[in-house]
Each structure stands twice: as C-alpha cells, then as structure tokens.
C-alpha distance (Angstrom), angle and dihedral (degrees) to the residues before:
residue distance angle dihedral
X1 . . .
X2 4.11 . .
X3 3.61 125.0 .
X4 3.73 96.5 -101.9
X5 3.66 90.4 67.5
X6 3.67 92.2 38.8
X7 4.25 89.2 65.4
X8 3.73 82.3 38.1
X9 3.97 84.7 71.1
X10 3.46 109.9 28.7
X11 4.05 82.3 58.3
X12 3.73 96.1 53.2
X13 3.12 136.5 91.5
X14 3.44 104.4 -150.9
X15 3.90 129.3 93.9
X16 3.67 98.5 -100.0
X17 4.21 113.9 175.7
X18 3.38 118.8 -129.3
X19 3.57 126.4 177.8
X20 4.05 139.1 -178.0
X21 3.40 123.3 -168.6
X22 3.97 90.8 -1.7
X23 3.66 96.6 -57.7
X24 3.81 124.1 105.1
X25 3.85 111.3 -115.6
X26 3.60 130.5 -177.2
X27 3.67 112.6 -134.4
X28 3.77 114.2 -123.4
X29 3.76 100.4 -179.7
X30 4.26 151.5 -12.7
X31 4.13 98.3 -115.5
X32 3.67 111.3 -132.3
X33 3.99 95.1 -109.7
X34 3.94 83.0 70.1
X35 3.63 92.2 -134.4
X36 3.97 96.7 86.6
X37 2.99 162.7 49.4
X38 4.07 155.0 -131.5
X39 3.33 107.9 -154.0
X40 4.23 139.1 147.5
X41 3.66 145.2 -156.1
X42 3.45 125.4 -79.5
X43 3.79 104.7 -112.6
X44 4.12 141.4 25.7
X45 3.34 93.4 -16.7
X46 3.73 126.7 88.7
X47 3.43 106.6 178.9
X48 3.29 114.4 132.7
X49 3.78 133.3 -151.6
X50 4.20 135.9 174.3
X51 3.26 121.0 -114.9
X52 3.97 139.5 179.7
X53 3.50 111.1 -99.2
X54 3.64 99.6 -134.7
X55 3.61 85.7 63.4
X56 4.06 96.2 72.2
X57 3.35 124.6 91.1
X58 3.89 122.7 -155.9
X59 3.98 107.8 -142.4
C-alpha cells in the first residue's frame, strides 16, 4: 500500500479492510517517517503495534 492511499483511508468514512500479515487491522495513524504505520487489530484488543506500510494489504 503507498501513503497516498493510506490518507485516502484514515479520511474516510467508510469501513475499508485492511489487513497485515493476514489479519484485519484498523489503521490508527501515518508515522511521521512516511514509511509506516500505527495500526491495530480489528476486535477486543487494542494493542497497538507499527508497521511498514508496504506491508498492508487492502482487501
């Protein structure tokens, strides 16, 4: 995914999937370096961890 797209979702307001490594993540923010990400699973959990950006996959 590039960081164009990345802004493209966290501005929407639509329910738009997102997954890394297989699992669906919500995205919780573009990281400063521009190359990733803070994002977190979809569900209970919270936890949050960074990822590279090139690394999520929009289903």
């Amino acid at each position: 995914m590039n960081v164009n797209r990345i802004k493209q979702i966290l501005s929407s307001s639509a329910d738009i999937e997102v997954k890394y490594n297989g699992a669906s993540v919500w995205i919780d923010q573009l990281n400063e370096d521009g190359r990733s990400a803070t994002v977190h699973l979809r569900g209970p959990l919270e936890e949050r961890t960074t990822v590279e950006i090139g690394e999520l996959v929009e289903e």
